[in-house]
N, C-alpha and C positions, 0 to 999 in steps of 0.2 A: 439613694437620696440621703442626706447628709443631716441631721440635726442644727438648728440655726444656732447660733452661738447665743450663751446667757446674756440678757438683758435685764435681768429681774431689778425692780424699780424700789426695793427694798430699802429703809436705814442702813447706812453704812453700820452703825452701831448697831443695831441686832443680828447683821451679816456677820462683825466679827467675833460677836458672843456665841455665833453658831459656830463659829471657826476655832474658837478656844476653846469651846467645852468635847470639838470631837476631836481636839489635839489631845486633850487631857483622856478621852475615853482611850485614844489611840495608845497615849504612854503606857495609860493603865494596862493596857491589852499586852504591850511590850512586856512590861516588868513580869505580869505571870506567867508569859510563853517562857519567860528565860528563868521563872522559879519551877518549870517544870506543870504548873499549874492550870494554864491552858496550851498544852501541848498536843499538836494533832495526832501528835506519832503515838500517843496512848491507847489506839487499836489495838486490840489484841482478833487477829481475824479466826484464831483457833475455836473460840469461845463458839456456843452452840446457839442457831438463830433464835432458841425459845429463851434466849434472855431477854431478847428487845420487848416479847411480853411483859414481861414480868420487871419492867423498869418501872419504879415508883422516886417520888418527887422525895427531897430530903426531908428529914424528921422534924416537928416539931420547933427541935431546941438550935437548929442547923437555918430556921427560915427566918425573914426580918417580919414576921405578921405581926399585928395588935391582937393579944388578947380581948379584947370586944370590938367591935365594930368603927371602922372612922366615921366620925362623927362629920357629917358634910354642914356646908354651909348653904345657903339657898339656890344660891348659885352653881356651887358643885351640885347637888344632887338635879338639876334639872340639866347641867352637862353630862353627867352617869344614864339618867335618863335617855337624852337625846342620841346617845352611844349606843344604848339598847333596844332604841327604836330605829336609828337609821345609819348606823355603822357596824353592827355586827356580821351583817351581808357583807361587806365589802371582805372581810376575815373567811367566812365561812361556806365561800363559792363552790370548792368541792369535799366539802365535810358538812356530810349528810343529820351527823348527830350534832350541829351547829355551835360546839363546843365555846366558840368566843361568842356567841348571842347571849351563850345560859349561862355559862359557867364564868367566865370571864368578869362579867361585871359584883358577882357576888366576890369571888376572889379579891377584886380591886377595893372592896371593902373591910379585906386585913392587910392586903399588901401595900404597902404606902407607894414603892416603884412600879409597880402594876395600876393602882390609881393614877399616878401621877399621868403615866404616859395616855388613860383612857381619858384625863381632863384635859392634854392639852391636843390629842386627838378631834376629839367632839369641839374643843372652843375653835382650833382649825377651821374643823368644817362648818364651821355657825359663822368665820370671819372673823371670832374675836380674837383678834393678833394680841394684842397684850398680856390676855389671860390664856393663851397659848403659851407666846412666850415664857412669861412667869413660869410655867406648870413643865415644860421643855426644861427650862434651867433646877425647878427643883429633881425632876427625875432624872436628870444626865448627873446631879453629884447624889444622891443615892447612887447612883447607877455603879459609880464609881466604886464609890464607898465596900458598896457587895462584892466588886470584881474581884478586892483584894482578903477573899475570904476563899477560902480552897472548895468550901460547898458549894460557890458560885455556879458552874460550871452545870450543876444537874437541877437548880434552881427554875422548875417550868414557869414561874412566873415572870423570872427576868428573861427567857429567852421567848415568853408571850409578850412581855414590854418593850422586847428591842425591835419586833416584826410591827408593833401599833406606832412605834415613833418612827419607823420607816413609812408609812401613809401619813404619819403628820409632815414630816419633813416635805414629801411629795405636794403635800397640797399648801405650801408654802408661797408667798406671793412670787420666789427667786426661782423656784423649780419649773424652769421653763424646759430644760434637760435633763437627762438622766447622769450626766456628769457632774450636776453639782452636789447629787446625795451620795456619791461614789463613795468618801471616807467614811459616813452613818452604814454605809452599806458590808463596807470592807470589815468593818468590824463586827459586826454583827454575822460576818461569815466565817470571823476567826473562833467567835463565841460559841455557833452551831457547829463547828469543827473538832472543837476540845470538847461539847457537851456529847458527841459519839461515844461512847463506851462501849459499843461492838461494831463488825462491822457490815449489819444490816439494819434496816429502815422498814419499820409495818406499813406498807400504805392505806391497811382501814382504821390508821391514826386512831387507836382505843386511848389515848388519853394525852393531856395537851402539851405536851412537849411534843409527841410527834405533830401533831395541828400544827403546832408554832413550825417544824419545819419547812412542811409545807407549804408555807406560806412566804417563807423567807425563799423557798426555790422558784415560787411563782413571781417574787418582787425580783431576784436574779436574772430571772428569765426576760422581765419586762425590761432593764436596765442594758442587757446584753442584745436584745435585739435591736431597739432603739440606735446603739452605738454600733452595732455589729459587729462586735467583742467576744472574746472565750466568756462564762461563766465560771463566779467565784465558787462555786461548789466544788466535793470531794464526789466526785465519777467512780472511785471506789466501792462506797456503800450498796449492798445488794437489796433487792427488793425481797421481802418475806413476811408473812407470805404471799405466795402468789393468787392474786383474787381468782382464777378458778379452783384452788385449794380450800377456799374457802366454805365452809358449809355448815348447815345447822338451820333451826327452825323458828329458833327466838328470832320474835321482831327484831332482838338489837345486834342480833349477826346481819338482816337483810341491811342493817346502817352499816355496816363496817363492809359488805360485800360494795355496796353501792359505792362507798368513802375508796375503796381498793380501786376498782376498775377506773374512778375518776382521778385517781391520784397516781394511778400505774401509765396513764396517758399523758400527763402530763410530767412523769419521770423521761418517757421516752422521747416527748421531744424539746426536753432540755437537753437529752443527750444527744437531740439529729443538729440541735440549735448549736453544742459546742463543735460536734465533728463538722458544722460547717464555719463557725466561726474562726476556731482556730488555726483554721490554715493546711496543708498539708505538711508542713515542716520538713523532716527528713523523711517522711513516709514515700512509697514509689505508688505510683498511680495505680502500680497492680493493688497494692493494697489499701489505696483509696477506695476503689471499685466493690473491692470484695466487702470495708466497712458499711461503702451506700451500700450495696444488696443488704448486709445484716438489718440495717435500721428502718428501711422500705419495707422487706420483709417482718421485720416485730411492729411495725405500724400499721399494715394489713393486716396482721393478725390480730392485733387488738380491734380494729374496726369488725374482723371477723367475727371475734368470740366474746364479743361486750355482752351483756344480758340486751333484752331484748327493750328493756324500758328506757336506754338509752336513746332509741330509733325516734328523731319527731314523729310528732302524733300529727302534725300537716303541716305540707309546703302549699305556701299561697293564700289567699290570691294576690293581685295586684290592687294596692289600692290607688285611688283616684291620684292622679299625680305624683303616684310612687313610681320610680324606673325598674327596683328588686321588687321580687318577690318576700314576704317575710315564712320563716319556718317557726315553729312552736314548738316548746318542750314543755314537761310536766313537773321539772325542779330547774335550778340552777347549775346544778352540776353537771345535769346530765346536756345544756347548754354549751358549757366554759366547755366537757368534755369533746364535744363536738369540733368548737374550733380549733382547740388544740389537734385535733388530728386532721382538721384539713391546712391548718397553719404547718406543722410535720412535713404534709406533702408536698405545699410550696416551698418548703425549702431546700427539700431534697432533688425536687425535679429543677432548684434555680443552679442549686451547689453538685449537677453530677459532675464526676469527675470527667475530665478533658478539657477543652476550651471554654473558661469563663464567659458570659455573655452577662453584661449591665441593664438591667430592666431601665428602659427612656420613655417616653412620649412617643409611640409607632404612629406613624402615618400610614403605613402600607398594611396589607393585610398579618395579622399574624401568625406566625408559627404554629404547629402544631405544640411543641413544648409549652411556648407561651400561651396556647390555646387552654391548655390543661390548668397552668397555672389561675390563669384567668377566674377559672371555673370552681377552683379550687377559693378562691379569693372570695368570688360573690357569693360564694357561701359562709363563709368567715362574716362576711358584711350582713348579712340578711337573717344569719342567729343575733350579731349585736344591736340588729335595730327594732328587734323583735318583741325583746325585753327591755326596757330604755329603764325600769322600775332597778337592774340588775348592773350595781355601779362596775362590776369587777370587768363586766361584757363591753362599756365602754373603754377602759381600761384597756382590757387588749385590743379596742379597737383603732386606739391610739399608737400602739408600741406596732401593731402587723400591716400597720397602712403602709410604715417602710418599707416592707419589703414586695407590697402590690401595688400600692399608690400609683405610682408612676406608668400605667399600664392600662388606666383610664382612661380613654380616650373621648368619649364623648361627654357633651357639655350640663347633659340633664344628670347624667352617673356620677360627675364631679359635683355638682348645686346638691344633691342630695346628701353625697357622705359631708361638704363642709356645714349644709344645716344641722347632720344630726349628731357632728361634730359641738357645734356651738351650741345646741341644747342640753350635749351632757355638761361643757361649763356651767352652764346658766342654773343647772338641777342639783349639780354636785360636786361643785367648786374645783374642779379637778381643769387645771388649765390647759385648755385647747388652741387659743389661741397660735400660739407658736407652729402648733403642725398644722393646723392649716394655712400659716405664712408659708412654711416650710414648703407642703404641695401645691400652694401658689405659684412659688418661684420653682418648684419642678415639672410644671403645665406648661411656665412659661406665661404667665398668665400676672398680674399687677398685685402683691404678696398684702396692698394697703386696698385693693379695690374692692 
């Protein structure tokens, strides 16, 4: 199923103020790849993986902070507020030590690009376009301004302001697609690209540069499936260490154990998301085949060997003119980690290697494969409606409908995902509209009815 084409009802004039200032991020992006500045190829893969510990944010005299505190206005501070009350969730879905809940908003209170991007975040989601706006246009020429600083690059606050203005963008009146934040996107993957200085990745994200990654791979992820596109990420980067490595007795190891296995699941099927998206290219089917087994295989494995507090605590029951079942978990993470591994499976059992087959509107009995798929699906469906409190669960429930949607056949299983579709707009300005036009006209069914 196809994404409907942008219709965003937007000023033509703050459409094309969005369109200069990410030409202008883009030059900037330019000018430093070609000063060597932000260059990917600054890997060095020799270096040993206990560096990525031991990564710390640049010094003092290297950062743009205020020596005291920004001084908010009444206004800002009840946007800082409303960020810390009902946006840090949306950052901090599989990062256990909720790093953009706690830490982030005190940050934004030296950093002036870090503030900016959390004011026009929050006035986004409150609907105030103007003081969005404003707050958008002061953080993209800071934004700027820093890129053409060599420290830029390791600066965890600009690369935690470019993942916040990637949800402000999203929650935009225009962002009815994922193609229209692609250049806010594209940049911000050449940013996370040059800030690599090894070439491993901690998934129990111990301090906020990795978070910010994270986060940028899960907004890649939601962008690339929607369109059904390769991912802008470097496939490269090695996981380390690996959450059953991990051990110790402090509470704040059970955070980063917990932050691993949920961030190690969602590494791998970014990875099943590109080996299906990009194509087979010049590869031979034999070693199509042999890639699915690899990816099949480390997807049952992690479902195997997850800790146990992952497992919902209950499936069921049905409620009173529900068609799903709902399941429960005990955190967030252990949620998002859920679907990601059965979204994994649907992809892998749609993209095996051999004869493609297009998920449609079945009349006739299904498949076995499509049986699985199915199965695989209403579970995706029945964690995101379980939480509705948990913005990031609709979220994916937006970007995975593409690839199950079409596969619903019945008419009470369709009235329910588009109700609870149109409730996450209604809670959390995140526009829905569009896919459910979208699986209107994929039902076959009246997209305005």
């Amino acid at each position: 199923m196809q994404p409907r084409e942008d219709q965003g009802r937007s000023p033509r004039g703050i459409e094309r103020r969005y369109v200069e200032a990410e030409m202008r991020l883009d030059t900037a992006n330019n000018t430093l790849s070609a000063s060597g500045q932000l260059s990917p190829g600054s890997h060095d893969s020799s270096e040993s993986p206990r560096l990525c510990q031991s990564l710390s944010g640049p010094t003092d005299k290297d950062n743009r902070y205020s020596q005291k505190p920004i001084a908010f206005t009444h206004e800002e501070a009840l946007l800082l507020h409303h960020y810390t009350e009902h946006l840090g969730r949306w950052l901090d879905c599989s990062d256990a030590s909720r790093k953009f809940t706690l830490i982030v908003p005190e940050r934004a209170r030296q950093c002036p690009i870090l503030c900016q991007a959390v004011l026009c975040f929050a006035a986004r989601h409150r609907r105030e376009d103007m003081i969005a706006d404003a707050a958008y246009q002061r953080c993209i020429t800071r934004l700027i301004d820093r890129l053409n600083e060599k420290s830029a690059i390791q600066d965890e606050m600009l690369l935690s302001a470019v993942v916040i203005l990637h949800f402000a963008e999203q929650l935009h009146d225009s962002s009815t697609t994922s193609s229209c934040d692609k250049p806010h996107l594209a940049g911000g993957s050449a940013i996370f690209r040059a800030s690599q200085s090894t070439q491993f990745i901690d998934p129990s994200a111990p301090h906020l540069r990795e978070a910010a990654f994270w986060i940028h791979v899960r907004q890649n992820l939601y962008n690339a499936t929607v369109d059904q596109r390769p991912l802008d990420i470097d496939f490269s980067l090695k996981m380390y260490p690996a959450p059953d490595a991990i051990q110790g007795s402090h509470p704040w190891t059970w955070l980063g154990l917990e932050t691993a296995w949920a961030n190690q699941i969602l590494w791998n099927t970014a990875t099943v998301a590109q080996f299906c998206f990009a194509g087979t290219g010049t590869r031979s089917e034999s070693a199509c085949e042999t890639q699915w087994q690899v990816l099949w295989d480390k997807t049952q494995k992690w479902h195997k060997g997850r800790p146990r507090t992952f497992e919902p605590i209950m499936l069921g029951p049905f409620r009173d003119g529900c068609v799903f079942p709902s399941i429960w978990f005990t955190t967030d993470w252990h949620a998002i980690s859920f679907v990601y591994y059965h979204l994994s499976c649907v992809l892998l059992l749609l993209y095996t290697p051999g004869p493609r087959f297009a998920i449609r509107y079945v009349h006739s009995q299904l498949s076995e494969s499509k049986r699985q798929i199915l199965d695989h699906s209403q579970a995706i469906y029945c964690a995101c409606k379980s939480l509705p409190e948990n913005p990031q669960l609709g979220i994916m429930l937006c970007y995975t409908i593409f690839i199950w949607g079409p596969l619903l056949s019945k008419t009470e299983e369709r009235n329910e995902v588009i109700n609870l579709l149109q409730k996450f707009e209604e809670n959390h300005s995140w526009r829905t509209s569009w896919v459910i036009s979208a699986l209107k006209v994929e039902w076959g069914m009246n997209p305005t009815g």
